[in-house]
C-alpha positions in Angstrom: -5.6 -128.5 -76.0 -4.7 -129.9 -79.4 -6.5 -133.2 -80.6 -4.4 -135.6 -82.9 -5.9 -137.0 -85.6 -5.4 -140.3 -86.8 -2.9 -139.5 -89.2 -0.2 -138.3 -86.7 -1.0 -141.2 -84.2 0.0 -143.5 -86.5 3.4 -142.1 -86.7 3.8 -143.3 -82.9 3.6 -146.5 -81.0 0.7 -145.6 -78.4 -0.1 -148.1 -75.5 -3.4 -147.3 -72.5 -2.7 -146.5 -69.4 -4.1 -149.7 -68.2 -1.1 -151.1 -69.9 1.7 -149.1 -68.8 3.5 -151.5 -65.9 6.5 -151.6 -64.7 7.4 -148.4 -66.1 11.0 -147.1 -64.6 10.7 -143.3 -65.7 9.0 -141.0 -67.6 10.3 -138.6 -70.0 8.1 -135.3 -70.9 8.9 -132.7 -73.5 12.6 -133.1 -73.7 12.4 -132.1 -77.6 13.8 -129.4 -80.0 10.7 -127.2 -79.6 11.1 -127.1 -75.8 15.2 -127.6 -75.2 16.6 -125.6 -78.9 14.3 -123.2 -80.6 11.1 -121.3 -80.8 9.3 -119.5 -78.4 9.1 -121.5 -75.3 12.9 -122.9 -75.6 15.8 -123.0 -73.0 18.9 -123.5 -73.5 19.6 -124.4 -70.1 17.4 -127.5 -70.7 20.3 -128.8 -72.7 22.6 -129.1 -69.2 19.8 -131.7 -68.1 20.6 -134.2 -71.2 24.0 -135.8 -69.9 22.3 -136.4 -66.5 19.2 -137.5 -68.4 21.1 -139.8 -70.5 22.9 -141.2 -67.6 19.7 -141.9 -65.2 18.0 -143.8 -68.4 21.3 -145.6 -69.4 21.8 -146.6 -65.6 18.7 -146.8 -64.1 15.4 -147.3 -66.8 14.8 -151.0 -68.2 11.7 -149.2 -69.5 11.4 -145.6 -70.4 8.3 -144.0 -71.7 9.1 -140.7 -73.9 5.7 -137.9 -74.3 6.3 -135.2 -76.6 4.5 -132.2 -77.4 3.4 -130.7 -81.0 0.5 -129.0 -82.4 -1.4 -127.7 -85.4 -0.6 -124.3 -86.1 -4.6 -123.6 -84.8 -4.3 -125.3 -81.1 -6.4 -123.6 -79.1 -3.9 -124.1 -76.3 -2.0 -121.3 -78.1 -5.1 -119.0 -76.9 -3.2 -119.4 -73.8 0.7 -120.3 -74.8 2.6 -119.2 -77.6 3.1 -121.0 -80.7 5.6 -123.9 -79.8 6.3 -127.5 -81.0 4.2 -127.3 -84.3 4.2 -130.5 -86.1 
């Protein structure tokens, strides 16, 4: 897998596990590289968003949002093809 580097982190709030209580739901990958284009998209994903948005707006006091992305050199692409590159 991809490493980020300092840089990119600090375009992100990032919390420990340790400190991750209370937590209602959590959201993974729901993002353009995954859900609109490139080479591991579906647009079927898109029919999930109004019952996404529903359960969060209904349901989550506290959400937690992880999102993929990548150099163009990840080694995960060794395995995967090239998708969500920063």
């Amino acid at each position: 897998m991809d490493r980020l580097d300092n840089t990119v982190l600090e375009q992100y709030v990032t919390i420990q596990w340790s400190a991750l209580k209370d937590v209602d739901i959590f959201v993974v990958d729901m993002i353009n590289g995954f859900c609109k284009e490139g080479a591991m998209s579906d647009a079927n994903i898109m029919e999930t968003v109004p019952n996404l948005d529903k359960l969060l707006s209904k349901f989550a006091k506290k959400a937690y949002f992880f999102v993929d992305s990548h150099e163009e050199d990840a080694i995960e692409f060794n395995s995967f093809p090239k998708h969500c590159i920063k």
